[in-house]
C-alpha positions in Angstrom: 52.3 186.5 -47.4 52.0 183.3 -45.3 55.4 181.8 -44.0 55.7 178.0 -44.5 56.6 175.5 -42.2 60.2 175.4 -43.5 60.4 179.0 -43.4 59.7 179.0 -39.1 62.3 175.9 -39.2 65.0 178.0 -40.2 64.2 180.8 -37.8 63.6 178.1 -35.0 67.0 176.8 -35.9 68.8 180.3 -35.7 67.3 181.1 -32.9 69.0 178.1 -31.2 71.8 178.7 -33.0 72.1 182.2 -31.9 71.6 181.8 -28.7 74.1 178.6 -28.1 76.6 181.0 -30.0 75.9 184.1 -27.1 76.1 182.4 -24.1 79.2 180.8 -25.3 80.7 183.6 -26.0 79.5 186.2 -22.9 78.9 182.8 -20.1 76.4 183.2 -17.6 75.9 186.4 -14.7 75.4 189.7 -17.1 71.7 191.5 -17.5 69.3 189.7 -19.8 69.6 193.0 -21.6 73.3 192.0 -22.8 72.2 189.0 -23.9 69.3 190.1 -25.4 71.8 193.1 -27.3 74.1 190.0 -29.0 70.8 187.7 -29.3 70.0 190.6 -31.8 72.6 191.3 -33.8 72.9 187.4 -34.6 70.1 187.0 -35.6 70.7 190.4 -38.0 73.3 188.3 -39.2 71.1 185.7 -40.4 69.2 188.5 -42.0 66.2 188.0 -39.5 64.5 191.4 -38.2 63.9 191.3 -34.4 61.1 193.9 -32.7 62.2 194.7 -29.4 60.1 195.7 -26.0 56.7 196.0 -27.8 53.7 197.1 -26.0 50.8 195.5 -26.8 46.8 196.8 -26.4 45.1 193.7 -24.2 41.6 193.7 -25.6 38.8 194.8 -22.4 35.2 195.3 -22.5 35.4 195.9 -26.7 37.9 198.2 -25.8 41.6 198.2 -26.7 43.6 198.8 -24.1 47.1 200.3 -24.6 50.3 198.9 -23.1 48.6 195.8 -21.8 52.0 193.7 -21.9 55.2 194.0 -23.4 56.9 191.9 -25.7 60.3 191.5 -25.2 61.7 189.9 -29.0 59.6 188.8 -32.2 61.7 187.8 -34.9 61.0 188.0 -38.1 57.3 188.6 -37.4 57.3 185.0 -36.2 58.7 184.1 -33.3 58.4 185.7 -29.9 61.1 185.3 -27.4 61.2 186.0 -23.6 64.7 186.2 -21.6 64.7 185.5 -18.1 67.7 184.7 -15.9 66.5 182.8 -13.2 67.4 179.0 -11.1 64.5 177.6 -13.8 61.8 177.8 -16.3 58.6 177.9 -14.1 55.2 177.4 -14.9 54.3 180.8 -14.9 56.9 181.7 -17.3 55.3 179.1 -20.3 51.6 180.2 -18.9 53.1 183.8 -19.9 54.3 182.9 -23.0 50.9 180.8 -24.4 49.4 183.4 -23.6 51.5 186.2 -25.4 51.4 183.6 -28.3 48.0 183.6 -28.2 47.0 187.0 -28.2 49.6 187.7 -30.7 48.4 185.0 -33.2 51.6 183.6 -33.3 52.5 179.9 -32.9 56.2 179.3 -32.0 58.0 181.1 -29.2 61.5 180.3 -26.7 62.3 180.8 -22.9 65.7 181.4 -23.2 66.8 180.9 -19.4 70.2 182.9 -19.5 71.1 181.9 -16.2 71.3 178.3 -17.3 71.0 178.7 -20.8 73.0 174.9 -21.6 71.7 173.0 -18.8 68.7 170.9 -19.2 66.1 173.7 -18.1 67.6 176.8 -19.9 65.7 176.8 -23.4 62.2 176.2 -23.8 60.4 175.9 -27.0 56.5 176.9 -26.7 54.3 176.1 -29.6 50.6 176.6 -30.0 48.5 174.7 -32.7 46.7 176.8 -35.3 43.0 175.5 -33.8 44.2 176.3 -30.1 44.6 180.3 -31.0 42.6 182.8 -29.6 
């Protein structure tokens, strides 16, 4: 079953939501992986299933090859989501995730910069259009 465009709106939106709603509550300077622990269980509460820490075959030579990356969220089979905590979003980190959205055949994904999650820098929405997938 395809989701529709409304469908990723309201996961987009409680992802923000959800995240807004953490750092609030927990402010900045604990481990991604505190975050990442509430991150989850709000978006349980939305009724949203989230994948954790997945490792995923990187294609080589017509060969798969096992634990090529790791995902660190997908929820609801839609939405990948990386946590840093870091001064800003670089480069790197949305050449990471184009790529991870690529390879995954996803099109919607968030930096979620828990070091400065409500300044200006601290989310980043990634999208990829259906004709630029891999």
């Amino acid at each position: 079953m395809e989701t529709t465009q409304i469908d990723l709106s309201l996961i987009d939106k409680a992802v923000m939501e959800s995240a807004i709603k953490v750092f609030r509550t927990l402010g900045s300077g604990l481990m991604t992986s505190a975050y990442q622990a509430c991150l989850i269980y709000e978006l349980n509460q939305y009724g949203y299933s989230v994948q954790c820490d997945i490792a995923m075959p990187v294609e080589y030579e017509n060969k798969k090859i096992n634990k090529g990356y790791i995902v660190e969220m997908i929820v609801a089979n839609n939405i990948l989501i990386q946590n840093i905590s870091d001064n800003t979003i670089s480069p790197r980190h949305e050449l990471e995730m184009q790529s991870f959205l690529k390879l995954n055949g996803l099109k919607s994904g968030y930096i979620l910069n828990w070091k400065n999650l409500l300044k200006r820098n601290g989310i980043k929405h990634i999208s990829i259009k259906s004709e630029e997938k891999a």
